[in-house]
C-alpha positions in Angstrom: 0.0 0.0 0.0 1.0 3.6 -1.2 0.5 6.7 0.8 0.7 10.7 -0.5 1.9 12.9 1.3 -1.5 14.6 1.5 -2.6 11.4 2.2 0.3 10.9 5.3 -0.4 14.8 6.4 -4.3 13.8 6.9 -3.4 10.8 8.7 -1.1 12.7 10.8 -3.4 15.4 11.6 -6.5 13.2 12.5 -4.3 11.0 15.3 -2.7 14.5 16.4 -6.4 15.2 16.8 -7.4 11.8 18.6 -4.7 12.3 21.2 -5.5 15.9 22.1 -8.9 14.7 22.7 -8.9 11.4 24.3 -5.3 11.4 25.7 -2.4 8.4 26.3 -5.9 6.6 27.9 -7.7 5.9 23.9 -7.4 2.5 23.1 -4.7 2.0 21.5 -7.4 -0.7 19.2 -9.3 2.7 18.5 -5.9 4.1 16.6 -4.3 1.1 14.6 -5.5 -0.1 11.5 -4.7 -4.2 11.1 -1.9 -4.1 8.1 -2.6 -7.3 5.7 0.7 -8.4 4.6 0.9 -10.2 1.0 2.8 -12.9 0.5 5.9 -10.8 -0.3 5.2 -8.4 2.7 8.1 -7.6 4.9 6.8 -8.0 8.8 8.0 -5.0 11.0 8.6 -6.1 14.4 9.1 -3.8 17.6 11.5 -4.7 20.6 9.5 -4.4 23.7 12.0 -4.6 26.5 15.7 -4.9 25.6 16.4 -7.2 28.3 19.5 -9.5 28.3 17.1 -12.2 27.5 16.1 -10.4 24.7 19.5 -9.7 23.3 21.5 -13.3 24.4 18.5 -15.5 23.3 15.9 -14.2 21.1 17.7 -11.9 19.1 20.1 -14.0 17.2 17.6 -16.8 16.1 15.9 -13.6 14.9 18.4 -12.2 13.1 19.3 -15.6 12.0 16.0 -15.8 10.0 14.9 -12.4 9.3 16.4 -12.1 5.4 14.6 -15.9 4.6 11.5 -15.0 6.2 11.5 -11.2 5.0 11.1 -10.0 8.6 13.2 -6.9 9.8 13.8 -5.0 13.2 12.5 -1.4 13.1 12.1 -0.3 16.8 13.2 -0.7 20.0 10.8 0.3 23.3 12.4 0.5 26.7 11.5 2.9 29.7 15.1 2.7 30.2 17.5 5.3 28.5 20.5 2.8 28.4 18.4 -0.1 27.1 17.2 2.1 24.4 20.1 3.3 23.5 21.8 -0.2 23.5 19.1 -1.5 21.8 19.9 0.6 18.6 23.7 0.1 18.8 23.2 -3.6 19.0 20.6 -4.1 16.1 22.5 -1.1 14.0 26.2 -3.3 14.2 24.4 -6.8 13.8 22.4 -5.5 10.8 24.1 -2.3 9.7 20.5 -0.5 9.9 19.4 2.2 12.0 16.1 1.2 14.2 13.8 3.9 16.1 14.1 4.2 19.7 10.6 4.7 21.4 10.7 6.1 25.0 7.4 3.7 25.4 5.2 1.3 23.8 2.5 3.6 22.9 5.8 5.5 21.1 6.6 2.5 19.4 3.1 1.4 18.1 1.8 5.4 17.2 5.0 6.9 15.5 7.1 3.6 14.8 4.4 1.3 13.8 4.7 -2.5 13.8 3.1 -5.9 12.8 4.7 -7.7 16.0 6.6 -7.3 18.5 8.9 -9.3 20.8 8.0 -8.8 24.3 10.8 -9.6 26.7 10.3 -7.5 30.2 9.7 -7.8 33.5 7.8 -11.1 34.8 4.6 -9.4 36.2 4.3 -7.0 32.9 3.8 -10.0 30.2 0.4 -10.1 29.8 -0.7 -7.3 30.0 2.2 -5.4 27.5 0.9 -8.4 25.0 -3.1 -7.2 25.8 -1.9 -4.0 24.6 0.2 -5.1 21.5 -2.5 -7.1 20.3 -4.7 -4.1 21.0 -2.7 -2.4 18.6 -3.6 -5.6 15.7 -0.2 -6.6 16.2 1.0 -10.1 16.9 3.5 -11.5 19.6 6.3 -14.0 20.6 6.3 -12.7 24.7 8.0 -14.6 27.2 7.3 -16.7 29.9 5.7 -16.8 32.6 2.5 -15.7 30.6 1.2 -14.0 33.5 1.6 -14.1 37.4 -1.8 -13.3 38.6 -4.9 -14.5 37.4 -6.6 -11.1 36.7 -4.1 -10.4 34.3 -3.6 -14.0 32.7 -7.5 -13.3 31.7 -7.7 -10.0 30.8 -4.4 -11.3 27.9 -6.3 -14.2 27.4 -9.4 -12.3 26.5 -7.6 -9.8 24.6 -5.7 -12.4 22.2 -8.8 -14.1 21.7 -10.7 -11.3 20.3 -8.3 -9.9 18.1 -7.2 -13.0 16.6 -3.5 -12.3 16.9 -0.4 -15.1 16.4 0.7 -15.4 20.4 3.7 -17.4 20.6 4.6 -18.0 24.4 8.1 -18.6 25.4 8.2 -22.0 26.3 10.5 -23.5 24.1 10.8 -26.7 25.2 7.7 -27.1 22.8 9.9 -26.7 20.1 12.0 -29.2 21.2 12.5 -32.3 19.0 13.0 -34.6 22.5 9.4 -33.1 24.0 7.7 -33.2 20.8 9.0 -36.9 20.3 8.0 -37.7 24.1 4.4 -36.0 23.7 3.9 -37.6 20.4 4.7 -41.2 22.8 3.0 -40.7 25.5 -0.4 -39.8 23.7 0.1 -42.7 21.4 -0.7 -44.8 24.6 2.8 -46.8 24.0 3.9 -45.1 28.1 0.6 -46.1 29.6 -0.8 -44.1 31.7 1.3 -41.2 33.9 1.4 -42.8 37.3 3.9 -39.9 38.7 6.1 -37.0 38.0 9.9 -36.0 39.4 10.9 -32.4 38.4 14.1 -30.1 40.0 15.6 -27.4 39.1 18.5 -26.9 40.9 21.6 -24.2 40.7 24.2 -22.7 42.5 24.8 -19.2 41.4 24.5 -16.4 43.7 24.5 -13.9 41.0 21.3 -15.2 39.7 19.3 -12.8 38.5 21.1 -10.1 40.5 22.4 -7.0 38.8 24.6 -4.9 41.6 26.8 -3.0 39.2 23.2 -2.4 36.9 21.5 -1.4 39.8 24.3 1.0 41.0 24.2 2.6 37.7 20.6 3.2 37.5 18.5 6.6 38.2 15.4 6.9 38.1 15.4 10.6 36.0 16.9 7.7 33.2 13.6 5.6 33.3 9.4 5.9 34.0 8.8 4.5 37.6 5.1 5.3 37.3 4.7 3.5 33.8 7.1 0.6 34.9 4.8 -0.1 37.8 1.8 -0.8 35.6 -0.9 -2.5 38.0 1.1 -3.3 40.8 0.8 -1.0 43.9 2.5 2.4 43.9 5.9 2.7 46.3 8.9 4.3 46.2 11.6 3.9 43.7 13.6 0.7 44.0 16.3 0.1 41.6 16.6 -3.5 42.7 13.0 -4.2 42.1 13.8 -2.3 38.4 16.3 -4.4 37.4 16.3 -7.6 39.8 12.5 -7.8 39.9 12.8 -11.7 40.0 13.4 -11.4 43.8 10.7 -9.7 44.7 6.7 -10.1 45.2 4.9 -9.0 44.0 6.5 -8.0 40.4 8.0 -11.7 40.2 6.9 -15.0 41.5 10.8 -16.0 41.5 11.4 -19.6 41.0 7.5 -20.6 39.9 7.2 -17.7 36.9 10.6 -18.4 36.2 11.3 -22.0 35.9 8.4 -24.3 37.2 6.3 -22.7 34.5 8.6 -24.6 31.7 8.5 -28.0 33.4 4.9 -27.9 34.8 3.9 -26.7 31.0 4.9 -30.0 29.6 2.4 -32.1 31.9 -0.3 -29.8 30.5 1.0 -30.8 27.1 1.5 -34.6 27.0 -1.4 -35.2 29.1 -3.7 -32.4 27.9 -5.1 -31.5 31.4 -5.4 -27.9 31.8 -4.7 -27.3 35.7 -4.1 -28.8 38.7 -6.8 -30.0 40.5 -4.7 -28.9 44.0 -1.1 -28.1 44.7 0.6 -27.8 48.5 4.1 -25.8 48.6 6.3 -25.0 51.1 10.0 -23.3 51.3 11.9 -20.3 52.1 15.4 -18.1 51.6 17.7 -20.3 53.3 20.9 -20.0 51.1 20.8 -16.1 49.7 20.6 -13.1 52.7 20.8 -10.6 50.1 17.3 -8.9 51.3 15.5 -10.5 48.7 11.4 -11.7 49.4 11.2 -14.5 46.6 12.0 -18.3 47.8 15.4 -19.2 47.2 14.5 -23.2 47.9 10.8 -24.6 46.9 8.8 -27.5 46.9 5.3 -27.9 45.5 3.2 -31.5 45.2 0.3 -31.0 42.4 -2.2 -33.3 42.2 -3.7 -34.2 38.4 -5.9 -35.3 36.9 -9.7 -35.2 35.2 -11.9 -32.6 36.8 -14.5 -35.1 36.9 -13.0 -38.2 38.4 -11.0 -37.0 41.5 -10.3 -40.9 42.1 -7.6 -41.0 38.9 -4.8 -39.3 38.2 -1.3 -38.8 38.9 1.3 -36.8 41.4 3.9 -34.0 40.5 6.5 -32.9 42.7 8.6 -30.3 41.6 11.6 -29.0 43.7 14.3 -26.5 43.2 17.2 -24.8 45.1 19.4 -21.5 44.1 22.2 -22.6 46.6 23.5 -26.3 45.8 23.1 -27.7 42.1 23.3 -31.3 42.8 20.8 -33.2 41.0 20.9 -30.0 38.5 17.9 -30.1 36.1 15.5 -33.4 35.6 12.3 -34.0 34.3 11.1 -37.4 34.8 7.6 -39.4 34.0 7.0 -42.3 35.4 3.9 -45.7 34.4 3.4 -48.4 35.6 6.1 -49.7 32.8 8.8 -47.4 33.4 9.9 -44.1 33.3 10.8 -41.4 30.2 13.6 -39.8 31.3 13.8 -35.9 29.5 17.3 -35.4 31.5 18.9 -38.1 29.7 16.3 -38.7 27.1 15.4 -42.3 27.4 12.6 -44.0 27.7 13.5 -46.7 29.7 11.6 -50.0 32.1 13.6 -48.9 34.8 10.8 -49.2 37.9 8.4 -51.2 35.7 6.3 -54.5 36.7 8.8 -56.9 36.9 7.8 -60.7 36.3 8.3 -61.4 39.3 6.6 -59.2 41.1 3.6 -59.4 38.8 3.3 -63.2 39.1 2.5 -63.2 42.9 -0.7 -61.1 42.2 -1.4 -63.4 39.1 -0.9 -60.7 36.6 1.7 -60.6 33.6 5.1 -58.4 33.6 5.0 -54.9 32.0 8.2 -53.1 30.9 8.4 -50.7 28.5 10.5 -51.3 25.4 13.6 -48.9 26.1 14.9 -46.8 23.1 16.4 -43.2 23.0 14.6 -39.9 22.1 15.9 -36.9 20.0 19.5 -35.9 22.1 18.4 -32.1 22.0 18.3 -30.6 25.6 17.4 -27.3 26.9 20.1 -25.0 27.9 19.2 -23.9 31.4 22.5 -21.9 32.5 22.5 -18.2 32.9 23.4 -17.3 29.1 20.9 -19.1 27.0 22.0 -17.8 23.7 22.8 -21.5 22.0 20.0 -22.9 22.9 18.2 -25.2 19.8 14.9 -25.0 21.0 15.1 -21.1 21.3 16.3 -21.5 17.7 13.3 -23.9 17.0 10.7 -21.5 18.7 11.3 -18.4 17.1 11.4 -19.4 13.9 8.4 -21.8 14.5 6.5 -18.4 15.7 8.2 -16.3 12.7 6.5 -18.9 10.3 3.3 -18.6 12.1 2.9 -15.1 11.6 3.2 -16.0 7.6 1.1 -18.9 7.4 -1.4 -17.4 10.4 -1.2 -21.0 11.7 -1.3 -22.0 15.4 2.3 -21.8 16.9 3.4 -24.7 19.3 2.8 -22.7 22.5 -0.4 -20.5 21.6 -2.2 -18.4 24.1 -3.6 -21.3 26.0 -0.5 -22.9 26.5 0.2 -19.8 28.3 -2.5 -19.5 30.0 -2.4 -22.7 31.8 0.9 -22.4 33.0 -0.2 -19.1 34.7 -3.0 -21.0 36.4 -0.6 -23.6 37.6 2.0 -21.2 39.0 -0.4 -18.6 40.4 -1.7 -21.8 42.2 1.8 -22.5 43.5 2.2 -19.1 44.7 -0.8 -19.0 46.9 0.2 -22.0 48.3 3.4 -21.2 49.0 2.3 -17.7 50.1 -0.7 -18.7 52.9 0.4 -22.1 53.2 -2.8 -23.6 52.3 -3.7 -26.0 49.8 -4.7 -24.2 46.7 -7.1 -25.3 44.0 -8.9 -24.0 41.2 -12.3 -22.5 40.7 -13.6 -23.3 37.3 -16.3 -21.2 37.2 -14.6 -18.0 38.5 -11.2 -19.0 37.1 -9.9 -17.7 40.3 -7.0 -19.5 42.6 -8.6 -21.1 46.0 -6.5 -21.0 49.3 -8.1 -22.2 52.3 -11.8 -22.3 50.5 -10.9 -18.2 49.8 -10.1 -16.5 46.6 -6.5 -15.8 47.0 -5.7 -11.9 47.3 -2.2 -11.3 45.6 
């Protein structure tokens, strides 16, 4: 499509117009026009945050892909003055373009404008930064944890689902040839039914996700305190809670938004429940003294299974320490046959119903048949920027946006991870057993609706 200048200076004049009358509050639906891309379109995509994880991990798969898929970089949005300006250095020497810098999102979607964006920012903003973008008819690869609250898991839900956006969520692991060869297997019935579930995620890294010599260098006349906050409850300026806002409540659940969400998503996937039916959780800081309000150490037992049937199902325990990595990083199912192993990526009979043990109750031996799956693994250190199924994801959501297909983690994938780990955080937070209301799609602790 062409525009005139006259054409432009109308256009121009009429949103000038629109903003003097209705403010930064209009609807940022009410201004954007949806752009239909051709088949030879080139897709604009906006930086919404340039975090580290944004620049390590989701950038370079980007890049990677950009000139096949005819997508390219044309903004970067950061409340940050550093960011900002990073952002543009780093984009201009990896693709020898200059991008705009927009001091806001509303900046980057009214004077920019984009077709998507990449939304990589603090845990507690997620959802509702993606509400807005696709609010503004664009689509969205935004990272986990999809939301840690359910008011505003619903309100991006709701969003997403009226405009009919592509929403990929970051939980790559979907990607992965190893998961998709292990859900593919354990929904062809071959596993058996999931009797049991072993997950950790375990590290020893006290400078994870601090930022001292960030924090140090950080003013707040160099950012927008008010707009950072969002929904969250209006106090003082905190630099730490700017920049290290994973160890802190309420703008981070810590180690739930941050790494439960990727090992609790794949139950939901292979076994297509959408919640837990309960979860219990305990924990505390026992390692890190560094002032910080998030767990350092957590457990959390989930029960699953069918709504319906509360006699079937299965258990998940998930557990994970910041201050000793033995054991590292496992995901384990277990049947009645054996176990599939996603550490080691085996499916093995390890555990299963030996013949022995099955002839004294009259019943007949069941061991799995043991063979390997796909040897692709998630990188779960600090710098992420290798990892394959980050590869895998972005381009799987780059393709989406051409085709308009369903990515591999779409808005409900999302969406029930958020249930799961809001669930584990009003457990862990009232020390109640927390289940789910259906019909309110609110979190239950202690027969209340849990206030965050």
């Amino acid at each position: 499509m062409t525009i005139t200048r006259r054409d432009f200076v109308k256009m121009a004049a009429a949103g000038a117009a629109g903003l003097a009358a209705g403010g930064m509050g209009t609807t940022l639906a009410a201004r954007n026009t949806s752009r239909v891309l051709g088949a030879n379109g080139r897709v604009r995509v906006g930086i919404v945050g340039f975090s580290d994880r944004c620049r390590s991990s989701l950038l370079p798969p980007f890049l990677q892909f950009a000139k096949e898929l005819n997508f390219e970089i044309v903004g970067v949005s950061d409340l940050w003055s550093r960011r900002r300006d990073e952002g543009v250095a780093f984009l201009k020497e990896k693709t020898g373009k200059s991008v705009a810098a927009a001091r806001n999102n509303e900046e980057l979607y009214e004077k920019v404008g984009v077709d998507a964006v990449i939304i990589s920012t603090a845990d507690f903003q997620h959802a509702l930064l993606l509400a807005d973008a696709v609010k503004a008819k664009c689509d969205a690869y935004v990272e986990k944890p999809f939301a840690e609250t359910m008011a505003d898991a619903r309100a991006a839900l709701k969003a997403v689902k009226e405009s009919g956006r592509i929403v990929q969520v970051g939980s790559q692991r979907r990607s992965g040839a190893n998961y998709l060869a292990a859900n593919e297997y354990i929904k062809s019935g071959k596993f058996g039914p999931v009797t049991m579930v072993e997950m950790s995620w375990n590290v020893n890294q006290p400078g994870r996700w601090r930022r001292p010599a960030l924090v140090a260098a950080l003013k707040e006349s160099d950012t927008d305190w008010k707009r950072y906050l969002l929904n969250r409850p209006v106090e003082a300026w905190d630099p730490r809670k700017y920049l290290e806002y994973r160890l802190f409540w309420p703008y981070s659940s810590g180690i739930p938004g941050q790494w439960m969400c990727h090992q609790i998503d794949t139950v939901h996937w292979f076994t297509d429940l959408p919640h837990p039916r309960s979860i219990v959780a305990n924990g505390g800081i026992y390692g890190w003294k560094d002032g910080r309000q998030n767990a350092d150490t957590l457990t959390a037992v989930f029960d699953y299974g069918p709504l319906h049937d509360p006699k079937s199902g299965f258990q998940v325990v998930y557990s994970s320490r910041m201050h000793n990595s033995a054991g590292g990083v496992k995901e384990c199912y277990f049947s009645n046959g054996g176990m599939l192993d996603l550490d080691k990526n085996v499916v093995t009979s390890e555990g299963g119903l030996s013949q022995g043990s099955a002839a004294e109750m009259g019943m007949k031996a069941n061991l799995l048949t043991e063979f390997k799956l796909p040897t692709e693994k998630p990188d779960t250190s600090v710098n992420t920027g290798g990892d394959p199924m980050t590869y895998s994801h972005v381009r799987n959501w780059m393709e989406c946006v051409r085709s308009r297909k369903t990515p591999n983690a779409d808005v409900t994938a999302g969406y029930r991870h958020a249930i799961a780990c809001a669930m584990t955080t009003a457990a862990f937070r009232t020390g109640q057993r927390a289940t789910f209301d259906e019909a309110t799609q609110e979190v239950m602790a202690g027969g209340k609706v849990f206030q965050y």
